[in-house]
C-alpha positions as CSV (number, residue, x, y, z in Angstrom):
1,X,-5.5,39.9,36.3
2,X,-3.9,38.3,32.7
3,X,-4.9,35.2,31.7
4,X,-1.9,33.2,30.3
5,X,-3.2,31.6,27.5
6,X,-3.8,27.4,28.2
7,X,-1.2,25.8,26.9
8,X,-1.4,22.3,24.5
9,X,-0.3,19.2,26.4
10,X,2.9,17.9,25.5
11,X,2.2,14.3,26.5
12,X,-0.6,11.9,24.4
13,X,-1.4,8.6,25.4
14,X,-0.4,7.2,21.8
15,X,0.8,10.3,19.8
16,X,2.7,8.4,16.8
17,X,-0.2,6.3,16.3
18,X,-2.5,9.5,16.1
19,X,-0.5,11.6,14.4
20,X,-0.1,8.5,11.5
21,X,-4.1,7.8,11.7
22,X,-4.9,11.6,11.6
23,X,-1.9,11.8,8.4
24,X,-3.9,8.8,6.6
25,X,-7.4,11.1,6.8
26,X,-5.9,14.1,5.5
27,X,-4.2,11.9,2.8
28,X,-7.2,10.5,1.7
29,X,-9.4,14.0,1.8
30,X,-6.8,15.8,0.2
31,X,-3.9,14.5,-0.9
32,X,-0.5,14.3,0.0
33,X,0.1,18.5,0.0
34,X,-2.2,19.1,2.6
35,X,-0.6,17.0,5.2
36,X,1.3,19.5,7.8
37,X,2.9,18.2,11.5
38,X,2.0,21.3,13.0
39,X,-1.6,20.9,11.7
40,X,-1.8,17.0,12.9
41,X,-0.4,18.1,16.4
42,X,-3.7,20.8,16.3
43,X,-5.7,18.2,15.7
44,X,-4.7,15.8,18.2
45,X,-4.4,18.6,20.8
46,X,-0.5,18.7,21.3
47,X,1.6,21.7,21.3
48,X,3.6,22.0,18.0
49,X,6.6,20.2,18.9
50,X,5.4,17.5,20.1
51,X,5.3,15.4,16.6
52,X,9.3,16.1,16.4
53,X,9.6,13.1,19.0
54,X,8.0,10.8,16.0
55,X,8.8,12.5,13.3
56,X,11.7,14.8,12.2
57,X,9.9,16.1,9.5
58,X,7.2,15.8,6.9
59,X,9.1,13.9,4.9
60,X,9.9,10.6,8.0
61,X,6.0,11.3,8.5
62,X,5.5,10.0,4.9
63,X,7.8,7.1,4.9
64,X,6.0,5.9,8.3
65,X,2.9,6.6,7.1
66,X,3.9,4.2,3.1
67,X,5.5,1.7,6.2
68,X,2.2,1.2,7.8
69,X,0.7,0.9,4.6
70,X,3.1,-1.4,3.3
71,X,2.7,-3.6,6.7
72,X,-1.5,-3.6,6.4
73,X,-0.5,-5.0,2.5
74,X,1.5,-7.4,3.6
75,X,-0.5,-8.9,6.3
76,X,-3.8,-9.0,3.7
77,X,-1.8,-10.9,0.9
78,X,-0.4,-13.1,3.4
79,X,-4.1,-13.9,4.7
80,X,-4.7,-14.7,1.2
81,X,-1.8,-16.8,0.3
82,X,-2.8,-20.5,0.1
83,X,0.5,-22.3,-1.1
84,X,-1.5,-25.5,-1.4
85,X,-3.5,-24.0,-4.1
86,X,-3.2,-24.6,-7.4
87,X,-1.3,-22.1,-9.3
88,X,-4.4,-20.1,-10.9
89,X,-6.4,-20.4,-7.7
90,X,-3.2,-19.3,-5.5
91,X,-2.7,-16.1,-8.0
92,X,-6.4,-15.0,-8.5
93,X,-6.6,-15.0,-4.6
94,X,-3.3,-12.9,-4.2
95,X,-4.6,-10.6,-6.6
96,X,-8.0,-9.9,-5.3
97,X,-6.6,-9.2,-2.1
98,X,-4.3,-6.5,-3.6
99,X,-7.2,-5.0,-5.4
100,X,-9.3,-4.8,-2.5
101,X,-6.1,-2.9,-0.8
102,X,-5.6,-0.9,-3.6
103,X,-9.4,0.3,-4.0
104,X,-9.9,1.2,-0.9
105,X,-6.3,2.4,-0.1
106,X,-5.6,4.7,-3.5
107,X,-4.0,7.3,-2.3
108,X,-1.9,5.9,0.5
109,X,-0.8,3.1,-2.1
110,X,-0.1,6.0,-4.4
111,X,2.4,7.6,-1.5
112,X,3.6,3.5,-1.2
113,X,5.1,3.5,-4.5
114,X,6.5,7.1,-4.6
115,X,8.0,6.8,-1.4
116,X,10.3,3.7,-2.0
117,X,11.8,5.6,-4.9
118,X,12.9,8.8,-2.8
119,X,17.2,8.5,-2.1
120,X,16.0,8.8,1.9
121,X,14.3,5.7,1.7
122,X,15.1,3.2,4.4
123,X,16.4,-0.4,4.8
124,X,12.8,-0.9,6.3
125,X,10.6,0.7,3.3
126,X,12.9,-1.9,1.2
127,X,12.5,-4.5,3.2
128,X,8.4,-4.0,3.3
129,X,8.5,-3.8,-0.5
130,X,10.1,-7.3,-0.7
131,X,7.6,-8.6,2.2
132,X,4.6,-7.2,-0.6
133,X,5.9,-7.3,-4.3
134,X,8.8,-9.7,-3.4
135,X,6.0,-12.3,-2.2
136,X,4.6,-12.3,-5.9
137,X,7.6,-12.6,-7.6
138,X,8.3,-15.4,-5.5
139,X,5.2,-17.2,-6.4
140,X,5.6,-16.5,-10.0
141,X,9.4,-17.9,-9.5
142,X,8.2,-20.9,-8.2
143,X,5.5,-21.3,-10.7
144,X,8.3,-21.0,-13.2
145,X,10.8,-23.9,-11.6
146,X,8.0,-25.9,-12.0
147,X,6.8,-25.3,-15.7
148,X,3.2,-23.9,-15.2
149,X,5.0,-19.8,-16.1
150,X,7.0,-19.6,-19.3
151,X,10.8,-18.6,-18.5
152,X,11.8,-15.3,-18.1
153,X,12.8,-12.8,-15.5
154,X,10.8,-13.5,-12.7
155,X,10.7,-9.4,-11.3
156,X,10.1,-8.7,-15.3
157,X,6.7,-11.1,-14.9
158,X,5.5,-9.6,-11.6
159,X,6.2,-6.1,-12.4
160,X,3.6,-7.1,-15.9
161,X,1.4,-8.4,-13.2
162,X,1.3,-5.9,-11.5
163,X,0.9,-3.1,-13.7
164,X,-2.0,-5.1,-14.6
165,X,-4.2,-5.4,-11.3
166,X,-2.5,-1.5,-11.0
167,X,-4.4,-0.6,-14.0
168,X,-7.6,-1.7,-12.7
169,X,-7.4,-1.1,-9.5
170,X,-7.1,3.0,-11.3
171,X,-9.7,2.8,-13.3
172,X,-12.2,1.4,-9.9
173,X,-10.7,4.3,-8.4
174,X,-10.9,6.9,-11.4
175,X,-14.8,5.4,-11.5
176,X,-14.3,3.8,-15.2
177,X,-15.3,0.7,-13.5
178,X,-17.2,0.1,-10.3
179,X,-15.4,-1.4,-7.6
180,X,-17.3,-4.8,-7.0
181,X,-16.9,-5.4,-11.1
182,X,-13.3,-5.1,-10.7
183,X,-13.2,-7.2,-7.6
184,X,-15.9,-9.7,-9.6
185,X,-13.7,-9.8,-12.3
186,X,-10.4,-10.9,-11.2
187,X,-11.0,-14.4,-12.2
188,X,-11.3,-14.0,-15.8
189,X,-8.3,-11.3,-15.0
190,X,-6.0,-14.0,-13.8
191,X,-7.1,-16.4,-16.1
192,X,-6.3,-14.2,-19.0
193,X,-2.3,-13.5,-17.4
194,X,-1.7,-17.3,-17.6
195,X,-3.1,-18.3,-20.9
196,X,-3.4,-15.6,-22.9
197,X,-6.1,-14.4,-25.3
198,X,-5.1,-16.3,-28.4
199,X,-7.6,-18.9,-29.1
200,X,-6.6,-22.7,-28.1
């Protein structure tokens, strides 16, 4: 007598949220060109066609997978956000909380930024970029109606900002600097942004 072979259930009790969790490993192992639907569905012990009920394609798999990442960013900067603070106290706490994303999350923050430039990108990926960038440039906007930021372009400010914490937040990950110094020195960091390093 033949054996058929046993086939992969089609069913899984949460498959989207597998499939992303099991995406975010193989991101972080190796890298974006690694990641495969028909190799996620092997690994969470679907047949092959199961993912297409999630995600069309590698490419919807990536923008859910930058959504998700851009939803955890947004929820940590909002834990962080004091607007009761003063200004220097409000900022340094925003920006150790992105720094502490982006250490530990390089390479899905990596796919964040790529993937809100791609033509397919959705009202949603736009909408989580103004929920995570957009809340920085609105506390440098505010900052600037009130006269403690000099005037300027408000996006022009954050996107100087950001490039800022970006560039350490690369070197902690390229291990120029260890993590806990970058975190450790976000103070001084901040401090820096708003006065400058001209002597007073």
């Amino acid at each position: 007598m033949v054996r058929m072979p046993e086939s992969r259930p089609y069913h899984h009790g949460d498959l989207r949220s597998a499939l992303l969790a099991g995406a975010e490993r193989t991101l972080r192992e190796k890298g974006t060109g690694a990641l495969s639907l028909r190799e996620l569905a092997r690994e969470a012990g679907v047949s092959h066609a199961a993912p297409g009920r999630h995600f069309k394609d590698k490419q919807a798999l990536l923008n859910a997978l930058a959504l998700a990442g851009y939803d955890r960013l947004g929820q940590a900067l909002d834990s962080a956000d004091d607007a009761t603070l003063p200004l220097e106290r409000r900022l340094t706490a925003l920006a150790r909380s992105y720094l502490a994303f982006a250490i530990d999350n390089a390479e899905l923050l990596e796919l964040m930024y790529a993937r809100k430039h791609e033509p397919d990108a959705s009202e949603q990926m736009a909408a989580a970029v103004d929920r995570t960038v957009g809340s920085l440039e609105r506390v440098i906007a505010d900052a600037q109606e009130r006269g403690e930021i000099i005037a300027g372009d408000p996006q022009h400010l954050t996107l100087l900002t950001g490039a800022t914490l970006q560039g350490v937040a690369s070197f902690a990950a390229g291990g120029m600097l260890a993590p806990e110094a970058a975190l450790d020195g976000i103070e001084e960091l901040v401090h820096l942004l708003l006065h400058g390093l001209k002597p007073r």
